[in-house]
DSSP file (Angstrom, degrees, kcal/mol; ACC not computed):
  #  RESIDUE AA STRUCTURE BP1 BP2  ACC     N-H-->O    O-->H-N    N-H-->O    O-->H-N    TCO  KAPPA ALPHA  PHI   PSI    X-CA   Y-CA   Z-CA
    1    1 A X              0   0    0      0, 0.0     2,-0.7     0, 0.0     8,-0.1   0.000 360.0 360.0 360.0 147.5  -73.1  -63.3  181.4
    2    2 A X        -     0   0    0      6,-0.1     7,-1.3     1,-0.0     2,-0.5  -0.724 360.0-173.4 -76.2 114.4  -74.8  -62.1  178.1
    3    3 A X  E     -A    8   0A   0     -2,-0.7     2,-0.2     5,-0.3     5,-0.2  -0.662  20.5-176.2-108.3 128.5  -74.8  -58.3  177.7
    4    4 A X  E >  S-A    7   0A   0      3,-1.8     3,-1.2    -2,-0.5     2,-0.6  -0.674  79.8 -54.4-145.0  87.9  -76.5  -56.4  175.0
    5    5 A X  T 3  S-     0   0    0      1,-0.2    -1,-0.2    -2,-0.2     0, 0.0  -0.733 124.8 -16.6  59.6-123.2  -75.2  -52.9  175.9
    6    6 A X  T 3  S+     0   0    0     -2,-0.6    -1,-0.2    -3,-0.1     2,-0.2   0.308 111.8 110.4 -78.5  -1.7  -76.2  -52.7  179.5
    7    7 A X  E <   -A    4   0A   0     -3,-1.2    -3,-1.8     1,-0.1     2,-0.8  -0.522  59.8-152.6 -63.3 143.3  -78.2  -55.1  179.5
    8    8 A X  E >   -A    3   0A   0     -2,-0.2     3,-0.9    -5,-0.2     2,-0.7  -0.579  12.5-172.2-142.1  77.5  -77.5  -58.3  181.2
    9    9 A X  T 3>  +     0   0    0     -7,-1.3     4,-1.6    -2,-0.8     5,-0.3   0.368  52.6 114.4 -56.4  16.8  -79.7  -61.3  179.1
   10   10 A X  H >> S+     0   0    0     -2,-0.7     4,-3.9    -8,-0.3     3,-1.6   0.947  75.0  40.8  -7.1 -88.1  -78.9  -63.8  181.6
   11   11 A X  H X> S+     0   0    0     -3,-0.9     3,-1.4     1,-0.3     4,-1.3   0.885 120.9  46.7 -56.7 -93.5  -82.2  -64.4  182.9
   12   12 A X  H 3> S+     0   0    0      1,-0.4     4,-1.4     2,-0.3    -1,-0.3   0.513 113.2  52.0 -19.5 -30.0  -83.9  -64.3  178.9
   13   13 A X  H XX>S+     0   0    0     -3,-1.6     4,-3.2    -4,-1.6     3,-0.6   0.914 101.9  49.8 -91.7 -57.4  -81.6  -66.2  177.9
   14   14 A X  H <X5S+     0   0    0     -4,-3.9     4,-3.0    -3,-1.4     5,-0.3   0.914 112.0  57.7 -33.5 -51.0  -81.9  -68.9  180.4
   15   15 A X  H 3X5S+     0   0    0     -4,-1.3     4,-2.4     1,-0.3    -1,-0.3   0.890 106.5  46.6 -72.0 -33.9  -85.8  -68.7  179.4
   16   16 A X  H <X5S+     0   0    0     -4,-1.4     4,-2.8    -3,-0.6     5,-0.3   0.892 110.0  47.8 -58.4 -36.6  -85.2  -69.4  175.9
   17   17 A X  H  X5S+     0   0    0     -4,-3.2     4,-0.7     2,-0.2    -2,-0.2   0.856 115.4  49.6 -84.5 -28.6  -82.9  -72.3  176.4
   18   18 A X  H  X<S+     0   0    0     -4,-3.0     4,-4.5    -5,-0.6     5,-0.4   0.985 114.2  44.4 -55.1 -64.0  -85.7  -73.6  179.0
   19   19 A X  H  X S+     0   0    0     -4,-2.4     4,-1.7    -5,-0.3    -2,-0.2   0.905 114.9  51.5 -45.8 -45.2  -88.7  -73.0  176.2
   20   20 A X  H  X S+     0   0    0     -4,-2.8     4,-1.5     1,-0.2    -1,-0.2   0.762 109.4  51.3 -69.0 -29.1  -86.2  -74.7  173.4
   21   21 A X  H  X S+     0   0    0     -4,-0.7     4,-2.7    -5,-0.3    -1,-0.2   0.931 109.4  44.8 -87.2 -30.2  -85.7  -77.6  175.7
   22   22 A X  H  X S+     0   0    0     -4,-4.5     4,-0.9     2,-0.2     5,-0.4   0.975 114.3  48.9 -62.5 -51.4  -89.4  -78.5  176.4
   23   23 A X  H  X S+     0   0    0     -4,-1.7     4,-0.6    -5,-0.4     5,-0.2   0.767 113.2  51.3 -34.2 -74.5  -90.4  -78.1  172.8
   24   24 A X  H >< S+     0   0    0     -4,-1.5     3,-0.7     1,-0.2    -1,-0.3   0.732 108.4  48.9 -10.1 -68.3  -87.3  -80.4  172.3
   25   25 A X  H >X S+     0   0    0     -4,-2.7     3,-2.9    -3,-0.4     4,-1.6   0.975 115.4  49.5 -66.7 -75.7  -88.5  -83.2  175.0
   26   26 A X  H 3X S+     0   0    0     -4,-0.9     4,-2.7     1,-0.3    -1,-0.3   0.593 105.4  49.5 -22.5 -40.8  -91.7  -83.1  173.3
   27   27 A X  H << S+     0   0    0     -3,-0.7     5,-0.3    -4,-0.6    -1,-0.3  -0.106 110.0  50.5 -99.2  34.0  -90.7  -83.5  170.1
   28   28 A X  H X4 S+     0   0    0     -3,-2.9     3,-0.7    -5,-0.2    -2,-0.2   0.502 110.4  56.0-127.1 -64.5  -88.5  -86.5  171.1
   29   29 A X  H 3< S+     0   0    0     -4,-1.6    -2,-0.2     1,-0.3    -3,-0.1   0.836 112.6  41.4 -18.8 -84.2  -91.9  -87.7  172.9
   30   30 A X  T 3< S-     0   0    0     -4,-2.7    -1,-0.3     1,-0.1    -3,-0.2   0.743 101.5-130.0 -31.0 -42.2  -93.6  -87.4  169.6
   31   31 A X  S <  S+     0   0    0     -3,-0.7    -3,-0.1     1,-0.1    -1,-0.1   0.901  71.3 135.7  64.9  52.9  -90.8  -88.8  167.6
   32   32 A X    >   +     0   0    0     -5,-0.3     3,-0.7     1,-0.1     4,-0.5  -0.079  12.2 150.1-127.0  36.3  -91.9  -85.2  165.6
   33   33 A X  T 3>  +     0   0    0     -6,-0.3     4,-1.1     1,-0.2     3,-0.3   0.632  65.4  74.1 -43.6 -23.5  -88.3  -83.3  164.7
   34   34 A X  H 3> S+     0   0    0      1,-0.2     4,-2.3     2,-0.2    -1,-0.2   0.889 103.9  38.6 -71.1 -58.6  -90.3  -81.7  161.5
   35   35 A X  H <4 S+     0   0    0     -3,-0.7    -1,-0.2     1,-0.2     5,-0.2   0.647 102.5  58.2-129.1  41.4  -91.7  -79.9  163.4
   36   36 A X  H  >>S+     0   0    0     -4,-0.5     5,-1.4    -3,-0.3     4,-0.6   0.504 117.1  50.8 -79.3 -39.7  -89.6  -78.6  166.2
   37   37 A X  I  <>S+     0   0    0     -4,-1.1     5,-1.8     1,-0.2    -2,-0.2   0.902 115.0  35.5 -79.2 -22.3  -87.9  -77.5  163.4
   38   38 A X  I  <5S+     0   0    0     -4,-2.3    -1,-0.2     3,-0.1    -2,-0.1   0.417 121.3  39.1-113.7  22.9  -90.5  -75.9  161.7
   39   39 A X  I  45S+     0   0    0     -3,-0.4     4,-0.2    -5,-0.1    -3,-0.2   0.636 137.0   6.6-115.1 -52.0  -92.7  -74.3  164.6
   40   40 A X  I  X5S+     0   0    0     -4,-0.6     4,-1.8    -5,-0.2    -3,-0.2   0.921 118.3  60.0-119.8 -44.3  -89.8  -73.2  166.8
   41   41 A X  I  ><S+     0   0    0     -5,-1.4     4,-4.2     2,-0.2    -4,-0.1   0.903 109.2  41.1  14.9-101.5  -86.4  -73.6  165.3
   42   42 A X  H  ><S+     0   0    0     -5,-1.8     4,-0.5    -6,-0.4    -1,-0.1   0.941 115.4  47.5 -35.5 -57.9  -86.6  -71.7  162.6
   43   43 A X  H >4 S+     0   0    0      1,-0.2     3,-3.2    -4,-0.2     4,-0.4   0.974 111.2  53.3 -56.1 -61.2  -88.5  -69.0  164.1
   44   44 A X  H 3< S+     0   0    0     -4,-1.8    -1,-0.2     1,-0.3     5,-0.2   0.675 108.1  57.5 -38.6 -41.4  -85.8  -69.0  167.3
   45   45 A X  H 3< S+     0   0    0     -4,-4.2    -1,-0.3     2,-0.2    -2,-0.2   0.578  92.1  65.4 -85.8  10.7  -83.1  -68.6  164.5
   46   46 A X  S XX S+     0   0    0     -3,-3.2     3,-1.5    -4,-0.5     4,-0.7   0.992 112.2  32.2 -47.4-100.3  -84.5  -65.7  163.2
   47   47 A X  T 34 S+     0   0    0     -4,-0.4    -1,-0.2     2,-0.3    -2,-0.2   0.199 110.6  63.5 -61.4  12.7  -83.7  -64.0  166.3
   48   48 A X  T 34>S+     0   0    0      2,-0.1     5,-8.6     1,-0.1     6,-0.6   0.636 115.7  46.6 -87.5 -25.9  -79.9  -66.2  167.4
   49   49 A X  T X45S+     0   0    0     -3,-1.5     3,-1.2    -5,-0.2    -2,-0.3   0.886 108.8  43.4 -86.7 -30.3  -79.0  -64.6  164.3
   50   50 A X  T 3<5S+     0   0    0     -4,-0.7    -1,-0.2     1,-0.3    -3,-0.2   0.777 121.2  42.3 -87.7 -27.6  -80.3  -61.1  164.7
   51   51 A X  T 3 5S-     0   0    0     -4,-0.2    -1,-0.3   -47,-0.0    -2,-0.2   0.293 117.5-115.3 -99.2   2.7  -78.7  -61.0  168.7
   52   52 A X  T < 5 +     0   0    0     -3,-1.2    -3,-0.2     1,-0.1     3,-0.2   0.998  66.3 147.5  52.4  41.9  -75.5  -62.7  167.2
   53   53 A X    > < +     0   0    0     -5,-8.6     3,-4.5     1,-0.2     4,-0.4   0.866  20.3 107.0-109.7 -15.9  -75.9  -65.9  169.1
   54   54 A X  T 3> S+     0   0    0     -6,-0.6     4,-1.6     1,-0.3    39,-0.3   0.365  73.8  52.7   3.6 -61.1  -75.0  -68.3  167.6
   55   55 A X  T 34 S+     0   0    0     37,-0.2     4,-0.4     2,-0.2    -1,-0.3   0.404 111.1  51.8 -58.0 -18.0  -71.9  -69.3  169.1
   56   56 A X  T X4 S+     0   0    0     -3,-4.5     3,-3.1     2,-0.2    -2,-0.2   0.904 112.8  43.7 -82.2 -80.3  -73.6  -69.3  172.6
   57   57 A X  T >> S+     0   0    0     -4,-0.4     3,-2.7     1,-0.3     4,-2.5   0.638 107.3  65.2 -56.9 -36.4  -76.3  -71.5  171.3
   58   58 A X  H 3X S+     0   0    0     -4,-1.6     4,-1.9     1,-0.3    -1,-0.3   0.930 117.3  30.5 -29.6 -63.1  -73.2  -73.7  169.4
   59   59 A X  H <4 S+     0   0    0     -3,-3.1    -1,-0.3    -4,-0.4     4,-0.3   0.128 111.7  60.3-121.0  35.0  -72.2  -74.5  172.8
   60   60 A X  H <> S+     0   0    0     -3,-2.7     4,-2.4     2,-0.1    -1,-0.2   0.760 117.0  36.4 -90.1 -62.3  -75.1  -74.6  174.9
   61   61 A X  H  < S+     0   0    0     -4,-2.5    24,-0.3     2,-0.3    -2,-0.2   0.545 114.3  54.0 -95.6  -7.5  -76.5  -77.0  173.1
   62   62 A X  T >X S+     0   0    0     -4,-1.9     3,-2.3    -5,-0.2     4,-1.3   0.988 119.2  45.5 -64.3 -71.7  -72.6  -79.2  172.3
   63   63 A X  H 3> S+     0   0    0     -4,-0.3     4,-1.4     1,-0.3    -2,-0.3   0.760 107.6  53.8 -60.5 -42.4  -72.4  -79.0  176.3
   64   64 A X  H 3< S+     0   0    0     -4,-2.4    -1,-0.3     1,-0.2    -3,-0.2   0.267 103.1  57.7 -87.2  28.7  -76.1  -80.1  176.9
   65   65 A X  H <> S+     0   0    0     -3,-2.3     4,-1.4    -5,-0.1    -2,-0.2   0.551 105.3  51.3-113.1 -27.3  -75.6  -83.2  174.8
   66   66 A X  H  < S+     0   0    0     -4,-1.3     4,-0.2     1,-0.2    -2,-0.2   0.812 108.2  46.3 -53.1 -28.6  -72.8  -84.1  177.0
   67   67 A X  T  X S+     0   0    0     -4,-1.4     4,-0.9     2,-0.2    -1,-0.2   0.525 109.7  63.8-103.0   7.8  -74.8  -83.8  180.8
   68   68 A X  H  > S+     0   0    0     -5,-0.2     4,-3.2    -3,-0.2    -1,-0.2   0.898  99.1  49.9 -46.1 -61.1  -77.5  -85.7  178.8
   69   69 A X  H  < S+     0   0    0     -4,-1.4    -2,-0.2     1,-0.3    -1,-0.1   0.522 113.8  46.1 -67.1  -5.2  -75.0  -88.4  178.6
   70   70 A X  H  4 S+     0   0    0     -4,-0.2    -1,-0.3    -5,-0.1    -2,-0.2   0.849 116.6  35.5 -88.2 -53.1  -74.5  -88.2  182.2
   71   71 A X  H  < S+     0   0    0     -4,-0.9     2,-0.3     2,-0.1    -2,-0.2   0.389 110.5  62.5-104.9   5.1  -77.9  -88.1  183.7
   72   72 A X  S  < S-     0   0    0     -4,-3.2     2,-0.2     2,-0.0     0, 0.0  -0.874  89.1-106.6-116.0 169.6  -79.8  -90.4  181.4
   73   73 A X    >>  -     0   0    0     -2,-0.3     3,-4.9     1,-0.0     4,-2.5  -0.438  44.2 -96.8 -82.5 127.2  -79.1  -94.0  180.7
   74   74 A X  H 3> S+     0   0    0      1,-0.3     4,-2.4     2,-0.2     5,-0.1   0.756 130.0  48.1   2.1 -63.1  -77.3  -95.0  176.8
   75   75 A X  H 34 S+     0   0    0      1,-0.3     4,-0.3     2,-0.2    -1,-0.3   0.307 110.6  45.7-105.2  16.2  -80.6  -95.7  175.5
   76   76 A X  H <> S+     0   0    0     -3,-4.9     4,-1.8     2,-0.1    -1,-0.3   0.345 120.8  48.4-109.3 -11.3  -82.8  -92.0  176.9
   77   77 A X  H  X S+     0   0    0     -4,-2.5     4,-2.0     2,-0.2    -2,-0.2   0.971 104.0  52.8 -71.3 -40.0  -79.5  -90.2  175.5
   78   78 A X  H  X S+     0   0    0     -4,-2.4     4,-0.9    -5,-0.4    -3,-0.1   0.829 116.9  43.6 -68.8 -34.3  -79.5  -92.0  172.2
   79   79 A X  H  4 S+     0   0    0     -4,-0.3     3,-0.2     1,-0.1    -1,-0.2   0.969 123.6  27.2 -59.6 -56.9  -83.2  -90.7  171.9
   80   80 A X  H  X S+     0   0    0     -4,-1.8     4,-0.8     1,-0.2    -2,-0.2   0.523 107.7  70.7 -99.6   8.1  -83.3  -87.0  173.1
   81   81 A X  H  X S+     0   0    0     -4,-2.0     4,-0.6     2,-0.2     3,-0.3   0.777  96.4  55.7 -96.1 -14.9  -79.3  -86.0  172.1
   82   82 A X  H  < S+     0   0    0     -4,-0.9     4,-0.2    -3,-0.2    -1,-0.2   0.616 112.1  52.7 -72.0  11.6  -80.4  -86.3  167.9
   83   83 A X  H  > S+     0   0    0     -4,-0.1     4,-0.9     2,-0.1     3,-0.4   0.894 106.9  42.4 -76.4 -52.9  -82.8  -83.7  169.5
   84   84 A X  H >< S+     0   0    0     -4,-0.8     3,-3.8     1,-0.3     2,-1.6   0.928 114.9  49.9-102.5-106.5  -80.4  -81.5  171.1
   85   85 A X  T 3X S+     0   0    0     -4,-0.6     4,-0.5     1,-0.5    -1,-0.3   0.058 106.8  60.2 -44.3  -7.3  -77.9  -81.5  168.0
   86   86 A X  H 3> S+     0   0    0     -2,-1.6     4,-1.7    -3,-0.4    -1,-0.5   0.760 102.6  46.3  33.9 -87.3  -80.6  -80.8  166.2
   87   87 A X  H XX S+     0   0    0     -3,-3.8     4,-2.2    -4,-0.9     3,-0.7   0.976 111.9  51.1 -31.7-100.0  -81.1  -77.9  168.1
   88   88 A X  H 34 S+     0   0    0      1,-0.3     4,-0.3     2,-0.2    -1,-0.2   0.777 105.6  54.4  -1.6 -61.4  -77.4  -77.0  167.8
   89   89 A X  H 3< S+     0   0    0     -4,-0.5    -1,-0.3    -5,-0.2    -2,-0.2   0.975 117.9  41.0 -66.7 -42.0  -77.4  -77.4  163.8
   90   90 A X  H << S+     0   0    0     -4,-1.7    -2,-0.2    -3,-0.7    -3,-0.1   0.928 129.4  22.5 -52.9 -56.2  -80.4  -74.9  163.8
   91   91 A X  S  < S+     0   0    0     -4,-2.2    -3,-0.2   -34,-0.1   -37,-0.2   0.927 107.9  85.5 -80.8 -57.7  -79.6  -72.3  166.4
   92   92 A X  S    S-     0   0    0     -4,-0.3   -37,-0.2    -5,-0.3   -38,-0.2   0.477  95.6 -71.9 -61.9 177.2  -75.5  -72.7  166.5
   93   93 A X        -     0   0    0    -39,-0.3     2,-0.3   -40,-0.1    -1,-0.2  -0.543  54.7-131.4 -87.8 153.5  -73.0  -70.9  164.0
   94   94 A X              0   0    0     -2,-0.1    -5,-0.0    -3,-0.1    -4,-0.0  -0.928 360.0 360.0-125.4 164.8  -73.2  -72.4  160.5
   95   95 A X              0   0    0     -2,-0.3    -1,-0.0     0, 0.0    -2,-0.0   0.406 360.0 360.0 -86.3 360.0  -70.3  -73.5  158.3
């Protein structure tokens, strides 16, 4: 679980990663990454960075491009996982 002093950001975190993924689905809908990156992304890495998350988000979002590939068909993966990694280059630790 995520802890921030006694705190236990489970649940918050879980809401983010929900909010990040509709935007996400949408912006795969759209065929609109410009601005998932620039509406939500950005802002959202404002604060990965500030909470030191990075490394969570690294491998939320590494791991949910794998159970993509699992529970969608080749050609719904090949659409929403440059979404997700995406996602992952934004939020995730950067080199």
């Amino acid at each position: 679980m995520l802890k921030n002093g006694n705190e236990d950001l489970s649940a918050k975190w879980k809401r983010d990663t929900i909010r990040v993924l509709r935007y996400s689905a949408v912006a795969m809908l759209l065929n609109d990454p410009d601005s998932l990156r620039d509406r939500l992304l950005v802002w959202m890495q404002t604060i990965m960075r500030a909470f030191g998350a990075q490394r969570s988000c690294d491998v939320t979002y590494r791991v949910m491009q794998e159970v993509v590939k699992q529970h969608l068909t080749p050609i719904q993966a090949e659409l929403f996982c440059p979404i997700l990694e995406l996602n992952r280059r934004s939020l995730g630790v950067t080199a």
